[in-house]
N, C-alpha and C positions, 0 to 999 in steps of 0.2 A: 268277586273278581275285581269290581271298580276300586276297593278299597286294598287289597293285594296290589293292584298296581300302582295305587296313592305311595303306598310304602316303599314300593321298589324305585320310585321318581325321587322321592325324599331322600332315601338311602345313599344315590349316586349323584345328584345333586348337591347335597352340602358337603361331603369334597371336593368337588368340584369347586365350589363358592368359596370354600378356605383355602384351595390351592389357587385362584385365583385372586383373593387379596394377599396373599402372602407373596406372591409374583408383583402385584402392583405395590407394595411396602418394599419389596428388596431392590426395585427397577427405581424407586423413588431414596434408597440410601446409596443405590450405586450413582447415582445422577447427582446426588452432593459430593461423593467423594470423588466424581471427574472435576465438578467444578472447581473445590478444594485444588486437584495437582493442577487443571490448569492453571489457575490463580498462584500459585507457588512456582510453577514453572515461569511466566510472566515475569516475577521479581526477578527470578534468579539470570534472566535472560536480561535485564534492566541492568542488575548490579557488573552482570558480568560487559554488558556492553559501554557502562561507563567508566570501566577500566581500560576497557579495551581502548576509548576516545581518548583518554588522559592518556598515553603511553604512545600514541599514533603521533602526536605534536610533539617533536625532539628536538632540539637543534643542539649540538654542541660547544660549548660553552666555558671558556678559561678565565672567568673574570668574578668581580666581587659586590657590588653593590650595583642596580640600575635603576633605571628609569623608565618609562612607556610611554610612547606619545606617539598617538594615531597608529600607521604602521608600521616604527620605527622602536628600538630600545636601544637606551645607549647605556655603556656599562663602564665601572671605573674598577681598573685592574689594581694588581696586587705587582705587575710587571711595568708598573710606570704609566701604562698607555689608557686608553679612554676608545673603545671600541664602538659604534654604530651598525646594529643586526635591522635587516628588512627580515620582519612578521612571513610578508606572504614569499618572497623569494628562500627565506629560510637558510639567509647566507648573511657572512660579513661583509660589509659595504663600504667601510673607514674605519681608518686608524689615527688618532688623532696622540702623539709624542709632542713631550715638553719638559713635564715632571721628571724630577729624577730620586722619586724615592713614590712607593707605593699612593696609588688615587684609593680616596677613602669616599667620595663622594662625586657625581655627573648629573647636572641636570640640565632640559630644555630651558631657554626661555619662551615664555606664552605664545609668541610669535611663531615659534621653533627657527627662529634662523642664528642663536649664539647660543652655547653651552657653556655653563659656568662647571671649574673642577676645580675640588679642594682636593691637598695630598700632604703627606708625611713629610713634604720638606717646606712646610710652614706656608706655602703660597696657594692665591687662586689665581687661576686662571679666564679667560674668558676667549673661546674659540668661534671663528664665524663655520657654520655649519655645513652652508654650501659648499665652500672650498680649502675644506679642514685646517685653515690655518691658525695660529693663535694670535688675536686680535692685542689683548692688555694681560699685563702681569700684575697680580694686586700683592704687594706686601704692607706687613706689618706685623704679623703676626710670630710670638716669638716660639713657638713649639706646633707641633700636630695640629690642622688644620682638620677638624673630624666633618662637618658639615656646613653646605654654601646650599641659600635658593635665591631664585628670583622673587621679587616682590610680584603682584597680579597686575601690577603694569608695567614689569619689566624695565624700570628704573633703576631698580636698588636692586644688591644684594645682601643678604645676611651672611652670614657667618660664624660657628664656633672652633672654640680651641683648648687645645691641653694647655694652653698659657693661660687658663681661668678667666677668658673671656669671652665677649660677644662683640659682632663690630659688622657697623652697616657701613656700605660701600657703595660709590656714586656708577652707576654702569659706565654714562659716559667718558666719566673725567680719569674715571680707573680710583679716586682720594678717596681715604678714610674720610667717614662723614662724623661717625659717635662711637663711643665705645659702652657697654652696658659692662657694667660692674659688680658684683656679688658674689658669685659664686665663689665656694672656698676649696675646691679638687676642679677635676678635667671635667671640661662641658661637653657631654658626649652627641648633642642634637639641640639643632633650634627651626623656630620655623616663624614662615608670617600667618599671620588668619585670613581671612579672604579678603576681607576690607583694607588690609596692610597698616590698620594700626595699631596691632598687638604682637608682640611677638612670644612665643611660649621656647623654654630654655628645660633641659633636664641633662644631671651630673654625676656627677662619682659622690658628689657630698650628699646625694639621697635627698634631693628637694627635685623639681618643678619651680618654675617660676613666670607669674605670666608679667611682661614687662608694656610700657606702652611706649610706641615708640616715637612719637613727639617730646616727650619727658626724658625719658629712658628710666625713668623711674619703677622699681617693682612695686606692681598692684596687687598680688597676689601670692604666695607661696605654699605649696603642699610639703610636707614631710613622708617619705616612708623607708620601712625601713632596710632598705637595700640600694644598691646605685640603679638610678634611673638609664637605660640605652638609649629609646628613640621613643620621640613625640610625633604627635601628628592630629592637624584641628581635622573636625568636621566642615561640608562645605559650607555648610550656612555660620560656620564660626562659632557655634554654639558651645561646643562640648572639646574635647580635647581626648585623645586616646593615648596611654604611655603603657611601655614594658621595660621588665627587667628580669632577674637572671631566672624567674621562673613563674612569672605572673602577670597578667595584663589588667590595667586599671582604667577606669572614663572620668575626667571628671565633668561633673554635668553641669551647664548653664556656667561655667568657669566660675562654680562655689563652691561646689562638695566633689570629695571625692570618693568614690566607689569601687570599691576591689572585687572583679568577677571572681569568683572559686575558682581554683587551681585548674589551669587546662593543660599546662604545658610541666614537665617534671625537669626538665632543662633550660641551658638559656633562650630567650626567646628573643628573637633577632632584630622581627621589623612587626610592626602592625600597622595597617591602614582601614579606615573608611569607605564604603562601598558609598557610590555618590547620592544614593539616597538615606545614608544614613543613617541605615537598617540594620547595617551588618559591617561585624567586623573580621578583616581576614589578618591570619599573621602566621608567623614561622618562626621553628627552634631549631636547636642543634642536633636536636634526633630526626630528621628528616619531616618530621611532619608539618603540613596547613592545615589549620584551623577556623574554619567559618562558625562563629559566637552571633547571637540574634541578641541586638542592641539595648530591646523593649525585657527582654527575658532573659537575658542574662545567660542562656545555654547554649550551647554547643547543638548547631546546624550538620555538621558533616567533617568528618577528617579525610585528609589524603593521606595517604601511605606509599609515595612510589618514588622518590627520593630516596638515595641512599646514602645520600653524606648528607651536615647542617644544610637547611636554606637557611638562604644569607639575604632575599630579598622579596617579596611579595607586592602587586598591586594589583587593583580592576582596572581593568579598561574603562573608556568614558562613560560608555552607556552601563555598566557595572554587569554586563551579561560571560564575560571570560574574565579570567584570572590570570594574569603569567607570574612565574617563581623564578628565581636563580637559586641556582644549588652549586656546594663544592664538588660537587660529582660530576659537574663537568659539563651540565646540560639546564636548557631555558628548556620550562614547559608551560604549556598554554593548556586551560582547563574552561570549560565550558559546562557553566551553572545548568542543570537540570531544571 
């Protein structure tokens, strides 16, 4: 009898025992495969909310080149005028006329209280900011004014031009101070370094040029082989970032230069430095930004929500937001993840 019911315990027991780990193996694959879609659901909730953030910041937008400083962007039209956008009001604030032929370029100076503007009809300008009037008229220049900055203590200005040249300008006295000489086509960008004494130049003749500007003499020249658009140093003066009609180049320690791999398959418009250095953002004619990692040479993140070229690209100071201008008609502000 004892042994009859040994068998009949054993018999109903080890089904039991298999139907009970095969319950704890199935509760143990169904419990990775929730984690699994939570963890996918997450992303997709990530990717879709940082589309959503980028598309929320809009401001409408008729203009061609800008600038960003603090809460403020000032832009250089295609209609003559030089316009001033408040960030947080998300409206036009100034309208600054003088030019009469297309603004190619507007910048603050450091102070932010005068805006220097170059334009198509060969002159800069220099406006006081407070009370949009225009301060001096700088001529000299015998064609296309393409680019004007302030020096880092807002003394000087620079300047290029379709007359193949370079020419620094006194802030106060409004006089040509020197003219840099080389290039053999249109100088399409120049800029200072942060120390304000070098200046880097890039052309239609498919060079770079870093010049010094106590001499005025070139230290430096890069060859490539296509026309160079727009330079721009790093803060610490180090390195130097250029693009043209479909590639962005660093050169590093202002000795070598280095061609990241193909990011862009059209022209590519503006590039700048993130202030630390890390990162570079730029923009082409197919609507997309580009954030490239400095150290690695790759591509960080594209945007996609532009629908005509950007025409301009910067970080804000502390390098945590981006804003663009586009021919579409709209300033957008984007907010690094």
């Amino acid at each position: 009898k004892q042994t009859e019911i040994e068998v009949i315990i054993r018999h109903w027991y080890q089904p039991l025992f298999i139907q009970k780990r095969w319950i704890e193996d199935l509760n143990i694959l169904i419990s990775q495969y929730i984690i699994v879609c939570i963890f996918a659901v997450i992303i997709i909730i990530m990717i879709i909310y940082a589309h959503i953030y980028f598309k929320k910041k809009k401001i409408q937008f008729t203009d061609e080149i800008f600038q960003s400083n603090g809460n403020k962007i000032i832009a250089a039209s295609d209609d003559t005028t030089i316009r001033i956008w408040n960030l947080y009001l998300e409206k036009e604030i100034q309208i600054l006329q003088g030019h009469s032929q297309a603004v190619n370029d507007a910048q603050f100076s450091p102070d932010g209280n005068t805006i220097v503007s170059c334009s198509k009809d060969a002159t800069i300008r220099l406006w006081d900011t407070n009370f949009g009037t225009e301060i001096k008229k700088l001529t000299g220049h015998l064609d296309n004014v393409t680019a004007a900055q302030f020096s880092s203590n807002g003394q000087t200005v620079i300047s290029s031009s379709w007359d193949k040249t370079i020419r620094l300008w006194n802030v106060n006295s409004g006089q040509e101070m020197k003219q840099f000489i080389g290039h053999s086509e249109r100088v399409n960008d120049v800029q200072f370094s942060p120390d304000n004494q070098l200046i880097a130049s890039c052309a239609n003749d498919c060079t770079t040029r870093i010049w010094d500007v106590k001499s005025g003499e070139v230290i430096m020249k890069f060859r490539r082989g296509r026309s160079i658009e727009r330079i721009n140093f790093s803060r610490d003066g180090q390195s130097i970032v250029l693009c043209s009609d479909d590639a962005i180049a660093q050169i590093k320690n202002i000795t070598s230069l280095h061609i990241f791999k193909k990011l862009h398959y059209t022209l590519v418009r503006y590039v700048a430095y993130s202030p630390d250095g890390q990162t570079i953002v730029s923009c082409c004619d197919n609507g997309a930004i580009r954030l490239l990692d400095v150290a690695l040479g790759m591509e960080l993140q594209c945007l996609n929500i532009h629908t005509q070229p950007v025409i301009g690209v910067d970080f804000s100071s502390d390098g945590n937001m981006i804003v663009s201008a586009s021919k579409d008609k709209t300033i957008r502000l984007w907010k690094r993840l």
